[in-house]
ROBA-824664 format. One record per residue (C-alpha): x negated, y negated, z negated; chain. Coordinates in pm, 1 decimal. Each point is the difference from the previous one (the first is absolute). Last residue first. Layout:
> X Y Z A .
...
This chain:
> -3544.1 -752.9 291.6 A .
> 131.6 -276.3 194.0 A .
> -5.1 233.1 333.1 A .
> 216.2 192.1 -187.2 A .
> 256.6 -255.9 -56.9 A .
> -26.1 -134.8 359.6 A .
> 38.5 361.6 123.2 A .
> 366.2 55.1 -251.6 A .
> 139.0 -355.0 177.7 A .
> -71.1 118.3 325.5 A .
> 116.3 348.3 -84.2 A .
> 363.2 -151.7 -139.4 A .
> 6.9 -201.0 301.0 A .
> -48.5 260.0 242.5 A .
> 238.9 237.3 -185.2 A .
> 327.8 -238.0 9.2 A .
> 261.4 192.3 -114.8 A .
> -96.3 292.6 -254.1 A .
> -377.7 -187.8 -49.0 A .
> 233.9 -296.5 -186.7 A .
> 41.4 271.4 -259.5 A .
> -353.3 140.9 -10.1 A .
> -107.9 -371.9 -39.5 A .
> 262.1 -71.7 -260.2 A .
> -164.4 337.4 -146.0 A .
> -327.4 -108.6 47.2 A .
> 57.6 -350.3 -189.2 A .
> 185.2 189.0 -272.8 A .
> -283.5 214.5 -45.0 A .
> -238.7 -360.3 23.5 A .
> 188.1 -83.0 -337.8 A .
> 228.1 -260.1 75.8 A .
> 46.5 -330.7 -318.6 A .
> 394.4 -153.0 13.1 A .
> 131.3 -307.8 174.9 A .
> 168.1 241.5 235.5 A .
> -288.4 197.5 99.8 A .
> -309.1 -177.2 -95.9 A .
> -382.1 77.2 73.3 A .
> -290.2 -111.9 -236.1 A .
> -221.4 -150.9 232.8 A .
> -322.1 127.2 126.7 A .
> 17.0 -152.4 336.4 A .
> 91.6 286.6 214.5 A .
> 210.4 163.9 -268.8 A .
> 213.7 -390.8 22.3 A .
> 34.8 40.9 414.2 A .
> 97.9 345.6 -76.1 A .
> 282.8 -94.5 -242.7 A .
> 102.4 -298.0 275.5 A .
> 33.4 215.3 253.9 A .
> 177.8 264.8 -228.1 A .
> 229.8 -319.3 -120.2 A .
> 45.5 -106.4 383.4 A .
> 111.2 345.1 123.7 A .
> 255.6 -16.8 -315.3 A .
> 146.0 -307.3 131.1 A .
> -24.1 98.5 365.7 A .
> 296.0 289.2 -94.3 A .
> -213.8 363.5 64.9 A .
> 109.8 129.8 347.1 A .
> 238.8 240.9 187.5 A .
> 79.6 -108.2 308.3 A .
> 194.5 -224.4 245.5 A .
> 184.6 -101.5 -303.5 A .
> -85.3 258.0 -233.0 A .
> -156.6 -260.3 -343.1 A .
> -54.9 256.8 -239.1 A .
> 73.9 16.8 -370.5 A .
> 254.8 253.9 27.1 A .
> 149.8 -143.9 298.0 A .
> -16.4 -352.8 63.6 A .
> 152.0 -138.3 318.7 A .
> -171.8 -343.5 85.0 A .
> 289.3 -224.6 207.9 A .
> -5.6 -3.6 370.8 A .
> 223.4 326.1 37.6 A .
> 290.0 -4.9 -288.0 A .
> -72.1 224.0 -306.1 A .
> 303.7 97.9 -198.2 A .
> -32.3 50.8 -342.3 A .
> 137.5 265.8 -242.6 A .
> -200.1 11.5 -338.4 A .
> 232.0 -208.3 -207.9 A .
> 317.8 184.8 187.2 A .
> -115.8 274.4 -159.5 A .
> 108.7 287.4 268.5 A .
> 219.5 324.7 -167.6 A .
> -84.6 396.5 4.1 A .
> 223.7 259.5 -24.1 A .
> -104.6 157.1 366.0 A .
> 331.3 -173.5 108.6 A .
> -76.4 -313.1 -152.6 A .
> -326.4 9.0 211.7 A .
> 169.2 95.5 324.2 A .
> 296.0 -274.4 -30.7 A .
> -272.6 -277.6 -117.7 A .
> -198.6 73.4 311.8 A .
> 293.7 -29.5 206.2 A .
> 109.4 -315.0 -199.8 A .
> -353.5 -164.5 74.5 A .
> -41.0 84.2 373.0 A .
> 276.3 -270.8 145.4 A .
> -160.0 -249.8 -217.0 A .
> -318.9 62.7 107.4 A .
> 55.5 -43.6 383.9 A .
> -138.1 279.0 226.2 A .
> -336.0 -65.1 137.3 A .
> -224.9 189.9 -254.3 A .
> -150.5 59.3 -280.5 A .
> 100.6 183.0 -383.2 A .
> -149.8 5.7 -292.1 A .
> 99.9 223.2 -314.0 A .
């Protein structure tokens, strides 16, 4: 569950721990955080500050994956060997958020062929 807003977190949490409890459920306090504005708020992989959007880490390793196709080097995820399906679907993937990069990067592999 994810929640926004302006009202203060810690006034929201027990509410939402009252409904949840109620529909015989219970919060994992291991998987409860509290985002404060200013910091990066990861949900589910994404980065939703102002909005949703792969973390720059991973935009850097399909950057670099492409950059590596480009020149005929054996691309790495991870310190491990990509297939070019993997490539595509990290492309397909970073397509979801940011579509003009993901078709800039998908042209200049193209054009390489």
């Amino acid at each position: 569950l994810t929640f926004s807003g302006n009202d203060r977190p810690a006034s929201v949490l027990p509410f939402v721990e009252k409904v949840i409890k109620q529909l015989g459920y219970e919060l994992d306090p291991k998987k409860t955080n509290i985002f404060r504005r200013g910091r990066r708020q990861m949900v589910t992989g994404l980065v939703v500050n102002d909005k949703p959007n792969l973390p720059r880490r991973i935009r850097k390793q399909i950057r670099a994956a492409v950059h590596h196709k480009l020149h005929g080097k054996q691309i790495h995820w991870n310190g491990k060997p990509m297939n070019d399906q993997s490539l595509m679907g990290h492309l397909n993937c970073l397509k979801m958020v940011q579509p003009e990069e993901a078709d800039r990067h998908k042209m200049i592999l193209q054009n390489k062929e």
